[in-house]
C-alpha positions as CSV (number, residue, x, y, z in Angstrom):
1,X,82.7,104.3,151.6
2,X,81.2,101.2,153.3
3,X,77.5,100.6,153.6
4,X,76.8,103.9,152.6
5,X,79.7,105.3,155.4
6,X,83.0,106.9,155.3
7,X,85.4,104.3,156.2
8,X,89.3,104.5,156.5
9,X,89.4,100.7,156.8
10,X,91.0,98.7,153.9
11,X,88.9,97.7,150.3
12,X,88.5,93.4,150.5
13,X,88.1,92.7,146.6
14,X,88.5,90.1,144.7
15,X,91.2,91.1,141.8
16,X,88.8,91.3,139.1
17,X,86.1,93.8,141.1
18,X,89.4,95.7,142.4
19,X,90.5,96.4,138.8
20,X,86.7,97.1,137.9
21,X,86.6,100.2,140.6
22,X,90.0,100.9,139.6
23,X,89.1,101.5,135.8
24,X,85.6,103.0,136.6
25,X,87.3,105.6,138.5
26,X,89.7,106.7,135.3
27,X,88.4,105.2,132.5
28,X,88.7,108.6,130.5
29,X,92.6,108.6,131.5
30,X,92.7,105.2,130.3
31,X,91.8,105.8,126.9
32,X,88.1,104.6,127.4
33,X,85.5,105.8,125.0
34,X,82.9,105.5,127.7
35,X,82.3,104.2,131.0
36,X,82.9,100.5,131.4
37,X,79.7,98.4,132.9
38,X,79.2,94.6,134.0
39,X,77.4,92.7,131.2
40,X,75.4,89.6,131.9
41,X,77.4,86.4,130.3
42,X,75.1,86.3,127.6
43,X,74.8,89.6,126.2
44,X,78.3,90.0,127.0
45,X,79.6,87.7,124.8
46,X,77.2,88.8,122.4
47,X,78.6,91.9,122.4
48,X,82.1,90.9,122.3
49,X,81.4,88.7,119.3
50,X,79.6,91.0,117.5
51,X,82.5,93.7,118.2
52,X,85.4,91.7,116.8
53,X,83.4,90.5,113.7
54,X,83.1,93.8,112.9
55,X,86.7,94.8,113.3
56,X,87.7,91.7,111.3
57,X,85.1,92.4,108.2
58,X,86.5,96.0,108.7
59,X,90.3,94.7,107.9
60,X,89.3,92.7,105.5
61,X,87.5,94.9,103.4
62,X,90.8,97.4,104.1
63,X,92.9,94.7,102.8
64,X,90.6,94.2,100.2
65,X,90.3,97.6,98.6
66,X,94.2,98.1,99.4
67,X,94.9,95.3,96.7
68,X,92.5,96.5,94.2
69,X,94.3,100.2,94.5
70,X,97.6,98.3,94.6
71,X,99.1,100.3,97.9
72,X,101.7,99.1,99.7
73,X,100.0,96.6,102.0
74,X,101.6,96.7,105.0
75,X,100.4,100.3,106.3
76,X,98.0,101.8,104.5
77,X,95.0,103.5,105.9
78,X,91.6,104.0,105.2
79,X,92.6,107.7,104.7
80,X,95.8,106.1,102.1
81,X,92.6,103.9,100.0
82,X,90.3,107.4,99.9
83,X,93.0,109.4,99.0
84,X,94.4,106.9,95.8
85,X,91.0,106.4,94.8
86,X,90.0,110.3,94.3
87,X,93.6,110.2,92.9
88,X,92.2,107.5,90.1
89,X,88.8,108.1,89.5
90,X,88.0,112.0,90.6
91,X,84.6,111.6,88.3
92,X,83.1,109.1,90.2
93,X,84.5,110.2,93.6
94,X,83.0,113.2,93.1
95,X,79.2,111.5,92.1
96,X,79.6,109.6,95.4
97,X,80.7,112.6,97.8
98,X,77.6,115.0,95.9
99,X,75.4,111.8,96.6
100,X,76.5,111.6,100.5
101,X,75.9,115.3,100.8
102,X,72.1,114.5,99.7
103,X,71.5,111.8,102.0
């Protein structure tokens, strides 16, 4: 579509608008959790910094508890550090998953 017409003449991007339509049309088939949109410079990098702090403070506290518990560092899980700690202290796992279930 052109100008609100059907058109059988070619798309004039530029590459980064091209790959926009391109992913907008199958983000779902490309793994996307939602549909991508055009953030303003600002709040996009806002939101990119905020994102990647996140996934850093979420390795590191992985990392963290993964050395207290004494895995094997190079692949455990979150699912690995819950499963070791019910493992090691059923008592207070179990006060903390009754206390979830109230809140």
């Amino acid at each position: 579509r052109a100008f609100g017409r059907e058109t059988d003449l070619p798309t004039i991007k530029t590459f980064h608008a091209l790959a926009y339509s391109w992913v907008c049309r199958s983000w779902k088939h490309c793994g996307l959790g939602q549909r991508p949109s055009v953030l303003t410079p600002k709040s996009g990098e806002l939101a990119l910094m905020k994102q990647v702090f996140e996934r850093i403070l979420d390795n590191k506290r992985l990392e963290r508890c993964v050395r207290k518990l004494k895995l094997e560092e190079e692949s455990s899980t979150w699912d690995d550090v819950l499963k070791a700690f019910q493992t090691r202290h059923q008592e207070l796992y179990d006060e903390l998953a009754n206390t979830a279930k109230v809140e």
